[in-house]
MARBA-3410 file (N, C-alpha, C, O; in Angstrom, 1 decimal):
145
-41.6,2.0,28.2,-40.7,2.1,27.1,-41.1,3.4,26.3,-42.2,3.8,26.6 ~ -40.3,4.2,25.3,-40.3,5.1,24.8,-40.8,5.0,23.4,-40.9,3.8,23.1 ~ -41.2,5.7,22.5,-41.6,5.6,21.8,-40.5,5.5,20.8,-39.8,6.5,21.0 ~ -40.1,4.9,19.9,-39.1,4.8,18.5,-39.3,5.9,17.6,-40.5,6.2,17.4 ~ -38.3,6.6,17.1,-36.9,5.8,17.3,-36.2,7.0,18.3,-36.4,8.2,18.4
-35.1,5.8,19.0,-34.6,6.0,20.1,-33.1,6.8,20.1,-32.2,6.1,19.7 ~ -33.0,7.6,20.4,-31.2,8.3,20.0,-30.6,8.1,21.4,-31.1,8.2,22.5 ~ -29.3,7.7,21.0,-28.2,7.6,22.2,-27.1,8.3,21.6,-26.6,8.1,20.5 ~ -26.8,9.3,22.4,-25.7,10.5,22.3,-24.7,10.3,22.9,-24.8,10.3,24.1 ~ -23.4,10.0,22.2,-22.1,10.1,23.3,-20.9,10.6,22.2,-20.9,10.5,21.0
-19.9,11.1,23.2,-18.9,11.7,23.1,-17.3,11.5,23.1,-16.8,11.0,24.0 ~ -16.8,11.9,22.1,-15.7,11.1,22.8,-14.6,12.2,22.7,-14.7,12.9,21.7 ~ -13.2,12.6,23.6,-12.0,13.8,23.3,-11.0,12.9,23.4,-10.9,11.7,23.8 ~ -10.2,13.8,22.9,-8.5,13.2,23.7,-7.7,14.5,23.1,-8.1,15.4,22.4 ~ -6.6,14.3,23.7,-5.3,15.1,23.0,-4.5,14.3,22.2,-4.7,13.1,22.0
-3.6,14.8,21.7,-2.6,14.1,21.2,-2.6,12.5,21.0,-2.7,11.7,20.1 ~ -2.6,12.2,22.7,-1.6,11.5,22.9,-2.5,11.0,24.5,-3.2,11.8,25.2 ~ -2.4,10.3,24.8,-3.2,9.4,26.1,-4.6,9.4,25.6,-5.1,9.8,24.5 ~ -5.3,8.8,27.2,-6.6,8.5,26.9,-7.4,9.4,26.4,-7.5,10.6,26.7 ~ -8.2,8.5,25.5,-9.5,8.9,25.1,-10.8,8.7,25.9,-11.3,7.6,26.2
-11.4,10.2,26.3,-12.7,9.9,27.3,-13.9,9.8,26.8,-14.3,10.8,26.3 ~ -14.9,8.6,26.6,-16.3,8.4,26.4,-17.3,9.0,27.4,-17.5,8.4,28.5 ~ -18.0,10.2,27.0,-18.8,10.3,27.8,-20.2,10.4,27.2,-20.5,10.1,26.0 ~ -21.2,10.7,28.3,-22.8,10.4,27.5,-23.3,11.5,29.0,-22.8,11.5,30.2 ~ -24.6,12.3,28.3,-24.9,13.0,29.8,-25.7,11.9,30.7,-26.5,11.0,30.4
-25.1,12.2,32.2,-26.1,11.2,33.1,-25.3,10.1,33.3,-25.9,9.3,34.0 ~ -24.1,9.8,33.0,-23.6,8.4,32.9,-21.9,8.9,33.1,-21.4,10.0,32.7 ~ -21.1,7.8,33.8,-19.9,8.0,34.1,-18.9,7.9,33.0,-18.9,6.8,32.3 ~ -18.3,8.7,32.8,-16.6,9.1,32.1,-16.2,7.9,32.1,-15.8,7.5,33.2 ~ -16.0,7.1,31.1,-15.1,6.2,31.0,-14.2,6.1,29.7,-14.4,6.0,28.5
-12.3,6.1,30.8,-11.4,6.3,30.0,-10.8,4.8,28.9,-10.7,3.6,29.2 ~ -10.5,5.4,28.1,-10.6,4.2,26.7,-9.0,4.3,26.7,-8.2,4.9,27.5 ~ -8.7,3.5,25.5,-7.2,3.5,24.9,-7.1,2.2,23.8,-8.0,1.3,23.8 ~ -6.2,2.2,23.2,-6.5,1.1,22.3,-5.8,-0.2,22.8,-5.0,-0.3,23.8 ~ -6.4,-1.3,21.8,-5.8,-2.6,22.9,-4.6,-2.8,22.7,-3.9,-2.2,21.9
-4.1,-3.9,23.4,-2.7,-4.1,23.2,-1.9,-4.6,22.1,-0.7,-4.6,21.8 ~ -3.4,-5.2,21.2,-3.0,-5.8,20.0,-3.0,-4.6,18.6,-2.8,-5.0,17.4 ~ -3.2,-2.9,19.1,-3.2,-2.4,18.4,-2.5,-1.4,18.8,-2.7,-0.3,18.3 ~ -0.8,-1.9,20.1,-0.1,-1.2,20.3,-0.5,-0.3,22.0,0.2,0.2,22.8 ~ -1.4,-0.4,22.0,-2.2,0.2,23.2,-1.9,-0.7,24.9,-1.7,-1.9,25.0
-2.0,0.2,25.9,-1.5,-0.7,27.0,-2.2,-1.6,27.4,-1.7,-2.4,28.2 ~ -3.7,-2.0,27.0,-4.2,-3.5,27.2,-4.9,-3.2,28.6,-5.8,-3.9,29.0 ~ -4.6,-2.3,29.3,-5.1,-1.8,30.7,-6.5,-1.5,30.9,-7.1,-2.0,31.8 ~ -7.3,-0.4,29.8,-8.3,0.3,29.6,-9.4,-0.2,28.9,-9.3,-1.4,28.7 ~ -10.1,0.2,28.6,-11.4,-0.4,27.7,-11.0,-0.1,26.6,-9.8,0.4,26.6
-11.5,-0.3,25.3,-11.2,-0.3,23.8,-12.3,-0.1,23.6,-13.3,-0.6,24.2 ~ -12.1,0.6,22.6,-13.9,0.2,21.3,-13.6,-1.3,21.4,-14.2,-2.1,22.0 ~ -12.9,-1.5,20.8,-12.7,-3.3,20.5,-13.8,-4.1,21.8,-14.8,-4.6,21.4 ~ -13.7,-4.2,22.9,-13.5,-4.8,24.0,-15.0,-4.2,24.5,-15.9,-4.8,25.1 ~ -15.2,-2.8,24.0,-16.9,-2.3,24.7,-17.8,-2.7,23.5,-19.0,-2.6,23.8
-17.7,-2.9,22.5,-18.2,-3.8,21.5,-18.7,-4.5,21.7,-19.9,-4.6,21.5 ~ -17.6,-5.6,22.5,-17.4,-7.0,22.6,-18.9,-7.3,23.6,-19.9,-7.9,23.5 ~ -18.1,-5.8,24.8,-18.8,-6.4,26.2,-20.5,-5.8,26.0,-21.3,-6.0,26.9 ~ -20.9,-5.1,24.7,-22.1,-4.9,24.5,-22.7,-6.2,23.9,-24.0,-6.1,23.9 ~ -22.6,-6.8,23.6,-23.0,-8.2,22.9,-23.4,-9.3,23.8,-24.4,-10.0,23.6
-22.2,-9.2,25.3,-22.6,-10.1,26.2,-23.7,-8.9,27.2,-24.4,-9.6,28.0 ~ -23.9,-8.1,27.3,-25.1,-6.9,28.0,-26.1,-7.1,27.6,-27.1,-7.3,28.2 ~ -26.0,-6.9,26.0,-27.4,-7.2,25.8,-28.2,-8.5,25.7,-29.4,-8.6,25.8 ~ -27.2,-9.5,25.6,-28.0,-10.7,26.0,-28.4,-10.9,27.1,-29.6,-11.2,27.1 ~ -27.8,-10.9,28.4,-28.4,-10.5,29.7,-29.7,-10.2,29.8,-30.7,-10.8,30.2
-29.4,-8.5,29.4,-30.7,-7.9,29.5,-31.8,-8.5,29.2,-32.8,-8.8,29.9 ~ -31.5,-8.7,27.5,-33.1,-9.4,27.2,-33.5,-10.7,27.6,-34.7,-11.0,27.4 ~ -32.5,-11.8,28.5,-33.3,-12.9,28.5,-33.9,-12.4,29.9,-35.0,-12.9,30.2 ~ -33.3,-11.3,30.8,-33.6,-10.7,31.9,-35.4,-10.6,31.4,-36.1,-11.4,32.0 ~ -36.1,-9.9,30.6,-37.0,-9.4,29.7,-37.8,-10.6,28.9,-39.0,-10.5,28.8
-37.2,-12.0,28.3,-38.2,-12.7,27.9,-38.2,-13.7,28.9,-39.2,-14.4,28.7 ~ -37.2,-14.1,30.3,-37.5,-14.8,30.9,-39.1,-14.5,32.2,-40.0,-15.2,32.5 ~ -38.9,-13.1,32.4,-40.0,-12.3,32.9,-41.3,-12.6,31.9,-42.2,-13.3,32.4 ~ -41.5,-12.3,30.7,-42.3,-12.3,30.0,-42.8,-13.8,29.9,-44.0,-13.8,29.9 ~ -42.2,-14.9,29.8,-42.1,-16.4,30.3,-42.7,-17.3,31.3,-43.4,-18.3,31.4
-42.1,-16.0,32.3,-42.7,-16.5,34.2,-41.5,-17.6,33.9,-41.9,-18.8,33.9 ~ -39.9,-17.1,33.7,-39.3,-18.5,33.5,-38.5,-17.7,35.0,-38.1,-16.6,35.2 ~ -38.5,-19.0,35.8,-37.6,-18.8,37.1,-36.3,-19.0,37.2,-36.2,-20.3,37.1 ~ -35.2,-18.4,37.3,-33.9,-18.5,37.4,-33.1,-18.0,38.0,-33.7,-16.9,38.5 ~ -31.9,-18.0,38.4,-31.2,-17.7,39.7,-29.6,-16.7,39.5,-29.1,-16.0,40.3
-29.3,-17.0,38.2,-27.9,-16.0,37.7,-27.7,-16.6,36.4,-27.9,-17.8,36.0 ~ -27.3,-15.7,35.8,-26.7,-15.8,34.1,-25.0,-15.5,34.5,-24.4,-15.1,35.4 ~ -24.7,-15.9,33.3,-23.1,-14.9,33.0,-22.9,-15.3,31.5,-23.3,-16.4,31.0 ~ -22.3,-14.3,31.1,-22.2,-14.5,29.6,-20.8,-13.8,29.3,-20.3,-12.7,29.6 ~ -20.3,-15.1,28.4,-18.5,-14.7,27.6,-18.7,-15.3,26.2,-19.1,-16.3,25.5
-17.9,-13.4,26.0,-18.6,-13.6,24.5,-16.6,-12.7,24.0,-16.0,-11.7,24.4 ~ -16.4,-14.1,22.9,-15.3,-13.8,22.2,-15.4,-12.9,20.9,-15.8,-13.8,20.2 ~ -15.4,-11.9,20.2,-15.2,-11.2,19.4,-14.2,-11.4,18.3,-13.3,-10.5,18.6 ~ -13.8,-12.0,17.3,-13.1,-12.3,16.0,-13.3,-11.3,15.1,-14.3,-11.3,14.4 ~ -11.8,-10.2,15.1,-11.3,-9.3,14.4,-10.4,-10.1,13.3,-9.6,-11.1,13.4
-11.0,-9.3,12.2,-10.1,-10.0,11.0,-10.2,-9.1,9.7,-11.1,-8.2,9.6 ~ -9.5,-9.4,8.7,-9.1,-8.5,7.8,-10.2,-9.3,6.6,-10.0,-10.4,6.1 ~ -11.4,-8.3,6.4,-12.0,-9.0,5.4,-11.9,-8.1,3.9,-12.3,-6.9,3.9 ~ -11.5,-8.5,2.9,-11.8,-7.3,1.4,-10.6,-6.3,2.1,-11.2,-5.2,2.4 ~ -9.4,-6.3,2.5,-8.7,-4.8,2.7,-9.2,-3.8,4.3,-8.6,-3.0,5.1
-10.1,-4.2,4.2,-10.6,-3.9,5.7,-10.3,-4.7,7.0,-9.5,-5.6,6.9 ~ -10.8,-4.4,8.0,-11.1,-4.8,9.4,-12.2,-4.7,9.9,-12.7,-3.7,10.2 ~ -13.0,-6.2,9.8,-14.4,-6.0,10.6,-14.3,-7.3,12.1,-13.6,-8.2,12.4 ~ -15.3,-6.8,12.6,-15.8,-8.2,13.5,-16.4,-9.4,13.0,-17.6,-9.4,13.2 ~ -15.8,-10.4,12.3,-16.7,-11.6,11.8,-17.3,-13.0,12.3,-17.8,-14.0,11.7
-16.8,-12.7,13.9,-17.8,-13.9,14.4,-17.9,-13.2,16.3,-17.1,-12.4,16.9 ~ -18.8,-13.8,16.6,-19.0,-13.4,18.3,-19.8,-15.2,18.7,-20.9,-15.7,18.6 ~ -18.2,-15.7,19.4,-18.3,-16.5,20.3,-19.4,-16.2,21.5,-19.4,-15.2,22.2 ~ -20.3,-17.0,21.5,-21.1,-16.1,23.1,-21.4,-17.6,23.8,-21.8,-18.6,23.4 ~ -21.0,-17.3,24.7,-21.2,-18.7,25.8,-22.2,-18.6,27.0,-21.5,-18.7,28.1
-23.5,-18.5,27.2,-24.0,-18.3,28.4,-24.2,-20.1,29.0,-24.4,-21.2,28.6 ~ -24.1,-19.2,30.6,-24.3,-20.4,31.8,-25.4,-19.5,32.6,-25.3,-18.3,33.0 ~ -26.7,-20.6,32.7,-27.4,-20.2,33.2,-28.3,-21.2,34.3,-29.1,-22.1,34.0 ~ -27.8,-20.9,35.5,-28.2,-21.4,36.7,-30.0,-21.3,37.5,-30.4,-20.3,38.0 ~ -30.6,-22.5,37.5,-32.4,-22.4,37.5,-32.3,-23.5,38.6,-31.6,-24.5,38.8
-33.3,-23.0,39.3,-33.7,-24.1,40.3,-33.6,-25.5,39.8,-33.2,-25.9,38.7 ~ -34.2,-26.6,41.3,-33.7,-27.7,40.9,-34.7,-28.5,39.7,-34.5,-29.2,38.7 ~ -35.8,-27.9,40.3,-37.3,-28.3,39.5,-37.8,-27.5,38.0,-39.0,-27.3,37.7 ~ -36.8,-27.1,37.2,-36.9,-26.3,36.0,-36.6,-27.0,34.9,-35.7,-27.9,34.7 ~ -37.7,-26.5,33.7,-37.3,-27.1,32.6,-36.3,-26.9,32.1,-36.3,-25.8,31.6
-35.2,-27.5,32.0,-33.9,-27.3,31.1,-33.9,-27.3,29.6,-32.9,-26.9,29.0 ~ -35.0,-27.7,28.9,-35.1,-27.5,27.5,-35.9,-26.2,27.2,-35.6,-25.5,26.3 ~ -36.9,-25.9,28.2,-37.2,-24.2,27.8,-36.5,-23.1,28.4,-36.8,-22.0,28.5 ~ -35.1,-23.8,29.2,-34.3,-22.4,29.4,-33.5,-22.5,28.3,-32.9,-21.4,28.1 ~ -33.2,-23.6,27.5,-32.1,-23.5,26.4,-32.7,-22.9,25.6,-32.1,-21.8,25.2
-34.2,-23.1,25.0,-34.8,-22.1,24.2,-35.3,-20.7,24.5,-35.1,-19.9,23.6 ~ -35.7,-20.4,25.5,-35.6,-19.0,26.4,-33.9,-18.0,25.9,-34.0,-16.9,25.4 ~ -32.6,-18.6,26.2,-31.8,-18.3,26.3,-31.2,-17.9,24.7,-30.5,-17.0,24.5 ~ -31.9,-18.9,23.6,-31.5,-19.0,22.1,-32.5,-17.8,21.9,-32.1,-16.9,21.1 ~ -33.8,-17.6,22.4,-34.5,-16.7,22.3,-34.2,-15.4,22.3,-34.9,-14.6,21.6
-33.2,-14.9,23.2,-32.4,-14.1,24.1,-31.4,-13.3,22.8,-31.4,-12.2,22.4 ~ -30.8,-14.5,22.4,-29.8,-14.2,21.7,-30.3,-13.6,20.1,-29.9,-12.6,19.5 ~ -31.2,-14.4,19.7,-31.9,-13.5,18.4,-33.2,-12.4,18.5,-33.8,-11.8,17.6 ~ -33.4,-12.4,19.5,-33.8,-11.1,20.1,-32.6,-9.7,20.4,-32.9,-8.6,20.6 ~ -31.5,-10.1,20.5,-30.7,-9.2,21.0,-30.5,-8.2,19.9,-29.9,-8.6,18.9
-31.0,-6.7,20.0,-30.8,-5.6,19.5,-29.3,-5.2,19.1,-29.1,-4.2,18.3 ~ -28.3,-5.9,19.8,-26.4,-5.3,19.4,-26.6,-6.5,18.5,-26.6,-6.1,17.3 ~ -26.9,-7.9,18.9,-26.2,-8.9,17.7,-27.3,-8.6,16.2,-26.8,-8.6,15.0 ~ -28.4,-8.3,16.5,-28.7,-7.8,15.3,-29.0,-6.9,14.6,-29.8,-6.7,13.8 ~ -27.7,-6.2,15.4,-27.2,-4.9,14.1,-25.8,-5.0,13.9,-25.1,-4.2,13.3
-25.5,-6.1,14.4,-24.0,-6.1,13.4,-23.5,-7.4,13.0,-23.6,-8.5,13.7 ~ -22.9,-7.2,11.6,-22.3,-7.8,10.4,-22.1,-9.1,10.6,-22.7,-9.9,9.9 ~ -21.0,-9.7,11.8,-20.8,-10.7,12.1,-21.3,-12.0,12.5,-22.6,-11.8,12.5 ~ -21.2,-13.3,12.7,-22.2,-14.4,12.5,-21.4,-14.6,14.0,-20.3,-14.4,14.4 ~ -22.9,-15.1,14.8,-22.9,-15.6,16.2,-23.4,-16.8,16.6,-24.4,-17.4,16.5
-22.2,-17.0,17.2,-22.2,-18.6,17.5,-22.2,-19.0,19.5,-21.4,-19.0,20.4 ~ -23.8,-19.2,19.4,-24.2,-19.7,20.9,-24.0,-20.9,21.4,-24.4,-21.8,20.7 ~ -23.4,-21.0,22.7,-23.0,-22.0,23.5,-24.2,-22.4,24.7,-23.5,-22.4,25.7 ~ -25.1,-22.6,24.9,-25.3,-22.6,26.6,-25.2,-23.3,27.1,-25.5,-24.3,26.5 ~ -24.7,-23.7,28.6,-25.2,-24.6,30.0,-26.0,-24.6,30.9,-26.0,-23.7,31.7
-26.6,-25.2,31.0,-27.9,-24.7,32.2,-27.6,-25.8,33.1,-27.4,-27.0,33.1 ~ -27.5,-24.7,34.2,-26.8,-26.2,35.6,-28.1,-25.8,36.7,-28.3,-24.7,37.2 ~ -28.6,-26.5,36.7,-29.7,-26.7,37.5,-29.2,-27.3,39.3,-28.6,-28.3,39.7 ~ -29.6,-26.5,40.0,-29.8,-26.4,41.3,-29.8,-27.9,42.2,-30.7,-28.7,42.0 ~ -29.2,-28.1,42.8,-29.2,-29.3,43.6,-30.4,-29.9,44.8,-30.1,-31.0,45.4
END
């Protein structure tokens, strides 16, 4: 790991009128547009939606990181995480992130230290805690047959 503090640099153009390109050096061009609930074709990524899908990434990652740290054995994650836009004070913020992880462990695994592993994950996570909103975790842990 690198030493703190850490800078991430990205970019973003458009014209007028169509997509807006996010770029970062070293990493692929990806074209944006707004969502459909803000008039936008619903097709493309959104800030809205790469927000969202940063919330469900970084949880991943880190339980990827405290399950290793653990020696916790497991077999696949997946994580869906709803994002709630809403009008707070005159504004528009994100005020809640649904996050639902399912996390699949052999047959012979503790299922109460992957729920805490996984809760671990989540208040460890560097996106949920730097932003505003209150997060509300779900998990399932389906253990192996």
């Amino acid at each position: 790991m690198h030493d703190f503090p850490h800078h991430y640099v990205v970019s973003a153009e458009s014209n007028q009128q169509g997509e807006v390109t996010v770029k970062s050096d070293g990493l692929e061009t990806i074209p944006t547009m707004p969502p459909a609930e803000f008039g936008g074709p619903g097709d493309l990524w959104s800030p809205e939606t790469l927000l969202v899908a940063s919330v469900a990434n970084c949880l991943i990652l880190t339980f990827r990181a405290v399950a290793r740290a653990n020696r916790f054995e497991w077999n696949s994650i997946s994580c869906e995480v709803e994002g709630v836009l809403d009008r707070v004070e005159r504004s528009m913020r994100f005020t809640e992130y649904h996050v639902r992880v399912t996390l699949h462990v052999p047959g012979d695994s503790d299922v109460e230290k992957a729920e805490r592993l996984v809760q671990r994950s989540e208040h460890g996570c560097l996106i949920t805690q730097s932003l505003n909103g209150d997060t509300h975790l779900t998990t399932e842990v389906v253990v192996a047959a």
